[in-house]
N, C-alpha and C positions, 0 to 999 in steps of 0.2 A: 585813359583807364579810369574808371570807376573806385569811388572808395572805398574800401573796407571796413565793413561792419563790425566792430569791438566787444560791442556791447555784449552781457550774457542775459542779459535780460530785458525782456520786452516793454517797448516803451509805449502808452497811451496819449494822445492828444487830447488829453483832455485839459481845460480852462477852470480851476479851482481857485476860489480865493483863500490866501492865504498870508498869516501874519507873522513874520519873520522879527526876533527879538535879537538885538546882538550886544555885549558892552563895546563904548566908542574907545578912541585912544584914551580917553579921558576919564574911565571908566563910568560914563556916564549910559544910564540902560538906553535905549535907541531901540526902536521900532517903526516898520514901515508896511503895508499889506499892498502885496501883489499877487497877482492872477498866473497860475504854473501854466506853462505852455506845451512840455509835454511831461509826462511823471511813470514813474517804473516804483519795484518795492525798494528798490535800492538806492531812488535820489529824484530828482526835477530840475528842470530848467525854467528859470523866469526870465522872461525879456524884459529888459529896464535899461536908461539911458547911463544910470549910473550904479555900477555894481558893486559888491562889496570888493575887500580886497582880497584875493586867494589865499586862503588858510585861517579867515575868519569865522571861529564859532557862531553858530546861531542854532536858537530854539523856532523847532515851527509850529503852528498851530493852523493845518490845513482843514477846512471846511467843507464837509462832505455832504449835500443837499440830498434826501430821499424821500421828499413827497410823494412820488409816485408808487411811492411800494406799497402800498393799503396795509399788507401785514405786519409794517415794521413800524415798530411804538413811537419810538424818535425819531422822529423826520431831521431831523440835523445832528449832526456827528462832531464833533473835532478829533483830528485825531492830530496828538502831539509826541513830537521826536524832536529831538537832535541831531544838529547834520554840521558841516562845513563846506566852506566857496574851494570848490578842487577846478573851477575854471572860468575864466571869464574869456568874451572879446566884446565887437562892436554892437551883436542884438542884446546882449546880456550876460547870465552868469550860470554855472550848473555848482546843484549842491547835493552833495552826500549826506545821504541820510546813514544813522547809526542803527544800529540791527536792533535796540530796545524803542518799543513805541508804545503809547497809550492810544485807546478810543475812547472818550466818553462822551455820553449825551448832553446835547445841549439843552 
């Protein structure tokens, strides 16, 4: 039997870079930039050998490239949210994103 699909929202494969901030145990700031493997408005999944720990805060600053769009002033985006690790396993980890976000131009 086939899985069941949970999700309410559609997710894109798309490859963004992006720069994930978290405090360590030690409250020391920690950051690492990874590539989203696939992302919806609701959250992303990164593949990493080593993920964070489930229920750890993190600030994202995903990087949105649009050179191609001739009309559009800023060819690069960030767009920054807050999220947390609601799962991990062996390819990596999935992170919720919080419903407040920013865009701004780079």
């Amino acid at each position: 039997m086939g899985r069941i699909e949970k999700r309410k929202m559609e997710r894109f494969n798309l490859k963004l870079p992006t720069k994930l901030s978290w405090a360590g145990k030690d409250k020391e700031h920690k950051s690492i930039e990874l590539m989203t493997s696939n992302i919806c408005s609701g959250g992303a999944f990164f593949k990493t050998n080593k993920p964070l720990t489930v229920g750890t805060d993190v600030k994202l600053a995903v990087i949105l490239t649009l050179g191609k769009f001739k009309i559009v002033k800023h060819k690069i985006l960030y767009i920054d949210v807050l999220g947390s690790v609601i799962r991990t396993d062996q390819q990596g980890m999935a992170i919720r994103f919080d419903r407040k976000y920013r865009i701004s131009p780079h």
